[in-house]
C-alpha positions as CSV (number, residue, x, y, z in Angstrom):
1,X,-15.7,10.2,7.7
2,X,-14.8,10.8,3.8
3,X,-11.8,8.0,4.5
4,X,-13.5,5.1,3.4
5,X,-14.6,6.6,0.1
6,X,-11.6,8.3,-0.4
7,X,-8.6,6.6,0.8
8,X,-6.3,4.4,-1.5
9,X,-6.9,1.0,-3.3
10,X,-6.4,-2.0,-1.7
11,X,-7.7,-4.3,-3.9
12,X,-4.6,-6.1,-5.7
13,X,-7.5,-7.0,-8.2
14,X,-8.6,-3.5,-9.2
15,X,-4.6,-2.0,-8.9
16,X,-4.4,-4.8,-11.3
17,X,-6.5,-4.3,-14.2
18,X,-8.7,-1.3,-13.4
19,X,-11.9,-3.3,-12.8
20,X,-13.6,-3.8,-9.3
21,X,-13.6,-7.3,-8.1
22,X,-16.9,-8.8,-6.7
23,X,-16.0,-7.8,-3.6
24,X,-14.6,-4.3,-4.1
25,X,-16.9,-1.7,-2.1
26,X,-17.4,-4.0,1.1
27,X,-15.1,-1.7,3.3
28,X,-17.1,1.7,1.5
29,X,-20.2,-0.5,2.0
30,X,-19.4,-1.3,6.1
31,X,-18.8,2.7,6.3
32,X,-21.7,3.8,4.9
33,X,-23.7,1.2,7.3
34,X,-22.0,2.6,10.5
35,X,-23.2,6.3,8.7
36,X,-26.3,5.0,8.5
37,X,-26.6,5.1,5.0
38,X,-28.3,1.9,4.5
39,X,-29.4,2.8,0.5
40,X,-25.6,4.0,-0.2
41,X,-24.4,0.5,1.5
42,X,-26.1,-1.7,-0.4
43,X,-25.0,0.9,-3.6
44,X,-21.3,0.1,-2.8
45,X,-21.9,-3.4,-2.8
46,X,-24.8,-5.6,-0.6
47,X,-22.1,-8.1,0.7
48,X,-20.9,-5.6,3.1
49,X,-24.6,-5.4,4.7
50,X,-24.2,-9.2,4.9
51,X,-21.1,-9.4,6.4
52,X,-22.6,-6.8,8.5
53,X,-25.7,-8.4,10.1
54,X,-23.1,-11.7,10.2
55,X,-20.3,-9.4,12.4
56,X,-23.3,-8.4,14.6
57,X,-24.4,-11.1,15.2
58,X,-21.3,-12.9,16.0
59,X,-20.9,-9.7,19.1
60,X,-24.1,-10.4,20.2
61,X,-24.4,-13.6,20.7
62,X,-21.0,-15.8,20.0
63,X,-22.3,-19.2,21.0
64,X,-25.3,-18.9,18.6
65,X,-23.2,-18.2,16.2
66,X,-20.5,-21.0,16.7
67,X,-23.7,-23.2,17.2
68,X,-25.0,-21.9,13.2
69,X,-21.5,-22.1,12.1
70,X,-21.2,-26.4,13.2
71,X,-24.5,-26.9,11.3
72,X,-23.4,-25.2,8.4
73,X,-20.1,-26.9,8.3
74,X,-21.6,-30.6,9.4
75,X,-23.9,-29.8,5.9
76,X,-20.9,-29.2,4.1
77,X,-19.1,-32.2,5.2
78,X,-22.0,-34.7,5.1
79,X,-22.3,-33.9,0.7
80,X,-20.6,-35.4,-1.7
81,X,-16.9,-33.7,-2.8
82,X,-18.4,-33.1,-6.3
83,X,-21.1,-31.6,-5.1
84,X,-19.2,-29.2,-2.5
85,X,-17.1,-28.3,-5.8
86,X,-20.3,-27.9,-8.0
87,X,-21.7,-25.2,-5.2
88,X,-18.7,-23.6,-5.0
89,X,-18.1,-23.1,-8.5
90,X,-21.7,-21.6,-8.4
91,X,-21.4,-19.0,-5.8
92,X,-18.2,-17.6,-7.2
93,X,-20.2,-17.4,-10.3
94,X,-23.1,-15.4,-9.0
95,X,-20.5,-13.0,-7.1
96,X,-18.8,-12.6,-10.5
97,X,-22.2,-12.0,-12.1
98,X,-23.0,-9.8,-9.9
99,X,-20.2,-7.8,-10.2
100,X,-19.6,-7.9,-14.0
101,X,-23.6,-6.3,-13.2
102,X,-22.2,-3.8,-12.0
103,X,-19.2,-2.7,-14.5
């Protein structure tokens, strides 16, 4: 069970220039879940909890989730292009923050 903490780096990112990305620690993060280590998951990195609860829900109930998923992307269409941009720009920004955070 040490393999996810242990095993080599992936990340072209961190092989890179040494530093984690913003998402570096999601796959140690998804382990530790499944380990029921809910405190060392969200240590590794709390996207991986997220993409956790979204994964589960997908299994349990796919057509609820394709139902969420066409609301969220009729949103996404229906603003403005600059707008889209401005949000994106934003949440790249907090995931950066949040990792920089964490350096």
């Amino acid at each position: 069970t040490d393999g996810y903490t242990t095993g080599p780096i992936l990340c072209p990112f961190r092989l890179i220039t040494g530093h984690q990305c913003p998402f570096c620690g999601t796959t140690r993060a998804f382990g530790a879940l499944v380990q029921g280590d809910v405190a060392g998951s969200i240590a590794y990195n709390p996207g991986g909890v997220l993409l956790s609860i979204v994964i589960f829900f997908w299994m349990i109930s796919p057509m609820k989730f394709r139902a969420v998923r066409a609301r969220i992307a009729q949103f996404w269409w229906r603003i403005s292009e600059p707008t889209r941009w401005i949000l994106l720009a934003v949440m790249i920004a907090l995931v950066w923050g949040y990792a920089l955070a964490r350096w």
